[in-house]
N, C-alpha and C positions, 0 to 999 in steps of 0.2 A: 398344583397339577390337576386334579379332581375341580376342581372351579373352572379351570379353562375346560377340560373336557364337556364338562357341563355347557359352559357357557357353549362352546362350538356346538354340541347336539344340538339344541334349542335354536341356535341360526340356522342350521340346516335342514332342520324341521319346518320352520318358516319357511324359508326358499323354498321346501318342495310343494309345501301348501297353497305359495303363490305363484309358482310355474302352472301348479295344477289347476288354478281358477281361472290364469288368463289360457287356458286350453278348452275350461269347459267352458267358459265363458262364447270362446268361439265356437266351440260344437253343439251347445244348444240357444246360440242365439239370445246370449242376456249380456248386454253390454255392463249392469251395473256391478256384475263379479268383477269388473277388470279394477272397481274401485276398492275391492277388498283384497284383491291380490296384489294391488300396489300396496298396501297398507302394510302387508307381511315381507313385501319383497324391503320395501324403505327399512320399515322395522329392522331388519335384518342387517341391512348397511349398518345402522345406528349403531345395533346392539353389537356388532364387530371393535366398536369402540367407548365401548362400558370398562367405567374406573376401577379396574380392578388392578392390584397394584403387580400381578402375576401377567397381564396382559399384556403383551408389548403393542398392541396399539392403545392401550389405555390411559399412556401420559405422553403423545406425543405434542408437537406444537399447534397441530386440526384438531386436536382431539376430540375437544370438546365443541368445535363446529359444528363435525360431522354428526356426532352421539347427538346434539340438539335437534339438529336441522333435517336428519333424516330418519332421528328416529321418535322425534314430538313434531315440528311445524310441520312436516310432509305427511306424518302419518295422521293427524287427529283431523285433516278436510276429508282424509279417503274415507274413513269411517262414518263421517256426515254426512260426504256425498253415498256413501254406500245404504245408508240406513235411510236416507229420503227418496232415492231414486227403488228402493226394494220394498217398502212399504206405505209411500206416501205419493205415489202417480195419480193425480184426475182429486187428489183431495189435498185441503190444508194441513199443512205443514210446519211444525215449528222451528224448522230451521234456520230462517232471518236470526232466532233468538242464539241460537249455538255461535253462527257465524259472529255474534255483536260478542259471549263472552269468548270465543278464541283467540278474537281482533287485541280484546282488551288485555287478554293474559300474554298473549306472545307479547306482547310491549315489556310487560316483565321479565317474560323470560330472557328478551334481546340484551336487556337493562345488565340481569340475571350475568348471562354469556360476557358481556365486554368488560365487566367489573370481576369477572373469577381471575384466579392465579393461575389456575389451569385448571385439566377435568379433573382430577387427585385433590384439588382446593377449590372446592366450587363457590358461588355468592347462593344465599338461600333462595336469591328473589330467580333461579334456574326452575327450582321446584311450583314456580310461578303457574306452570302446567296444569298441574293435579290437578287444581276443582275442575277445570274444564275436561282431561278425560276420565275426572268418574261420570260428570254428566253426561256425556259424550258415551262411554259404554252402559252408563245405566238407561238412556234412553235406545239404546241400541235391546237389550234386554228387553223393557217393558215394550216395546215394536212388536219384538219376539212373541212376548207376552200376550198380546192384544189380537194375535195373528191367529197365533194356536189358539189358543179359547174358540176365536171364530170360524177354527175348522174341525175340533175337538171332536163332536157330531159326528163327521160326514164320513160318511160310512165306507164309498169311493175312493176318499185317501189311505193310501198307507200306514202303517204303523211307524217305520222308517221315517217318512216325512215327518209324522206329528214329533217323534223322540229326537227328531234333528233342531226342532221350536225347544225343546226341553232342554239341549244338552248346551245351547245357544246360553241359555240360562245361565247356567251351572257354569260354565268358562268365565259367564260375566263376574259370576260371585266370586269364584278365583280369584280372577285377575284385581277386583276390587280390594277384597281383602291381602292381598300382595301391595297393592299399590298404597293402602293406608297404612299398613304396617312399616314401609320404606320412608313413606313422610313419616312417622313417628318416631321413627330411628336416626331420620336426617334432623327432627327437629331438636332430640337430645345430645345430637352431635358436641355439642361444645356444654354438654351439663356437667354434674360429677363423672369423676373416670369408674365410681363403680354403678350406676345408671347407665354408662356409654358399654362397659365391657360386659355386665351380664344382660340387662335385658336390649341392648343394642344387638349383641348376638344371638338371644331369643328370634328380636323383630328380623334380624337378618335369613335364618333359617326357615321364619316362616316365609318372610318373602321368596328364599329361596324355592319352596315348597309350593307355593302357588303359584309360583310363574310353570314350575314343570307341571303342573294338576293342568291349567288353562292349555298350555301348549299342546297336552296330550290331546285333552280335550277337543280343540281345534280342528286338530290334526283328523279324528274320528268324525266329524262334525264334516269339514270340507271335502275331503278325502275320499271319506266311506268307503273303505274296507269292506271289498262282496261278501266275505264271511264275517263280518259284522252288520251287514245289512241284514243280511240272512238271520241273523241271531234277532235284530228288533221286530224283525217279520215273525218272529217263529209263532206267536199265537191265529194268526193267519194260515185257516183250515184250507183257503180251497187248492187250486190247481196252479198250476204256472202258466199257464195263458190265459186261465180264466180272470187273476190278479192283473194280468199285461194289459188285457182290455179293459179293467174297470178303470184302471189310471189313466190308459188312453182318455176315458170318457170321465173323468174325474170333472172335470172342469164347466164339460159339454151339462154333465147333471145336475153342477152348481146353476150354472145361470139357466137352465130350463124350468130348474125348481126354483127360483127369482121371476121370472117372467110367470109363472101360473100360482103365482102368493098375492090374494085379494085378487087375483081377474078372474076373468070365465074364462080363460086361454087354455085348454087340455094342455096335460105336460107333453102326450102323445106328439103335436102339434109343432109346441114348442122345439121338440127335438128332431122334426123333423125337417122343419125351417131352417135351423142353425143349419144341419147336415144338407138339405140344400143351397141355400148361400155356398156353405166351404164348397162342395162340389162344382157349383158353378167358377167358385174364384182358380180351382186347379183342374178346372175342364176334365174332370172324370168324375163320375157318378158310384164308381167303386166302394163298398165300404170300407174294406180294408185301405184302400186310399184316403178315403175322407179320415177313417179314424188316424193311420199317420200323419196329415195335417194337423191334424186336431192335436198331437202330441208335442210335436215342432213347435207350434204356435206360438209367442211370446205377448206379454200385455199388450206391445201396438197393435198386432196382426190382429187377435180377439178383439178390440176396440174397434178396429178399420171395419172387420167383420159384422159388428152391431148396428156402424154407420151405413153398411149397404143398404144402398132401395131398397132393395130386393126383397131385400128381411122384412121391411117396412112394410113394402106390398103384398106379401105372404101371410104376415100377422095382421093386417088390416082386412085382408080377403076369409081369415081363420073363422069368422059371426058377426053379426050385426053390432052385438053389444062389447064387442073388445077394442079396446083405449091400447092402441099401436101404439101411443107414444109413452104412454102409461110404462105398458109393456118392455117396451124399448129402456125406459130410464132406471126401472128394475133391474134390469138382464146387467146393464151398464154400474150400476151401484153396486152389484154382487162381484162384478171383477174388479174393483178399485178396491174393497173391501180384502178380497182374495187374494189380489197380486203379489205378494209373499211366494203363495204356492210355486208361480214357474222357478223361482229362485231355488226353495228347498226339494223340491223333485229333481234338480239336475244332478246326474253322477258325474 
């Protein structure tokens, strides 16, 4: 009774974690959540028919169909597509490479699937999966990883944002160590009965324990909790508008401070360019309008934005001796670099 309760929290935690990306997904304009929020929504389907022998969808005649197909082949593309389209836009990518070991493992696990007796008697070659989702979430971490460090610095960011790169982490290591512990437990399945009955129930416990650490995890991660927001910010002295603005211009200050590294371009300049361009593109000169654009924004919008003339001909017109195009592939290097940020600032 205590395992199914379990196991039900933990799908319902999911579900709301993925209702709630494919929402913010649509209210701030980033398509690639809707690949993370399928991942928790499939996930969830799956794990509704996880072998447990308490579970009455655990040994029906789909069972183990459904547990494959919608909670490993559907869920480990959203993950890929999620982690290349969130940190790898306008740059190389190693994704071809994921794609060739997914290609190759689902072959096993298919093999894996037609060859069980049921989900309660699975074929090992099911567990065919793992090395492709620890790679699969360990590259999803070191993304994380790579992201933060290169925002670490910036003084404009949140605290919020950078502890959202961290805790990104911290799920991954979870869930890894759950996931290895279960292959360990799956592979002594058929050892001695006293290896399967003590340390089988060790490995189980802990798996047990890291899928609830990740999930929570998650859950604090995607979710954000305004009085857990409010707790990672609390070292953040200043005002509550005065924060609202800096993050509005978070972005604006990145690429101004890209554009004036090795040129003669005043930073002055530079931000003032950008904030013309956006002006001209939403026909109001307002600042409080340009900085709500500027908040809105998503990778393409900021890209489109760099590719205007306008920009062109504003930093071309800035001195004799400034290299616009120079300038321009800076400004443009720093948001591919950055593009992370729109993902982890949305609530």
């Amino acid at each position: 009774m205590i395992i199914n309760i379990l196991l039900l929290t933990l799908i319902t935690l999911r579900l709301i974690i993925g209702v709630r990306l494919f929402v913010s997904a649509r209210q701030n304009n980033l398509p690639n959540l809707n690949w993370l929020g399928a991942y928790f929504v499939f996930f969830s389907i799956g794990a509704m028919f996880a072998p447990i022998p308490t579970n009455p969808l655990g040994d029906l005649p789909i069972s183990l169909y459904f547990l494959v197909g919608f909670g490993t082949l559907l869920t480990q593309p959203m993950i890929i597509l999620f982690n290349h389209t969130t940190f790898y836009q306008g740059r190389k990518s190693p994704v071809i490479w994921f794609w060739i070991i997914f290609a190759i493992t689902t072959v096993g696990v298919l093999y894996g699937v037609f060859s069980s007796v049921s989900n309660l008697n699975q074929s090992p070659w099911v567990n065919a999966y793992i090395p492709t989702q620890l790679l699969i979430w360990g590259w999803h971490a070191w993304a994380a990883y790579q992201a933060f460090k290169g925002l670490e610095r910036e003084t404009a960011v949140e605290d919020w944002i950078k502890s959202r790169y961290k805790l990104i982490m911290w799920y991954v290591i979870f869930l890894m160590i759950g996931i290895v512990a279960s292959l360990i437990r799956t592979a002594l399945a058929e050892g001695s009965v006293l290896i399967t009955s003590q340390l089988g129930n060790l490995l189980a416990i802990i798996t047990l324990f890291m899928q609830i650490a990740s999930v929570l995890l998650q859950f604090l991660v995607w979710i954000m909790p305004e009085n857990f927001r409010r707790w990672l910010n609390r070292n953040q002295t200043k005002h509550s508008e005065e924060r609202i603005r800096e993050q509005a211009l978070a972005m604006l200050n990145i690429l101004s401070a890209a554009m004036t590294d090795g040129t003669t371009l005043p930073k002055m300049l530079a931000v003032f360019s950008i904030r013309k361009v956006i002006g001209a593109q939403i026909q109001n000169e307002g600042s409080t309008q340009i900085e709500a654009r500027a908040v809105s924004m998503g990778f393409d919008e900021w890209m489109e934005t760099l590719n205007h003339p306008e920009l062109y001909i504003l930093i071309r017109n800035s001195g004799t001796n400034i290299d616009a195009l120079d300038v321009l592939h800076k400004a443009k290097q720093a948001l591919i670099d950055k593009q992370s940020l729109f993902t982890m600032k949305a609530k």
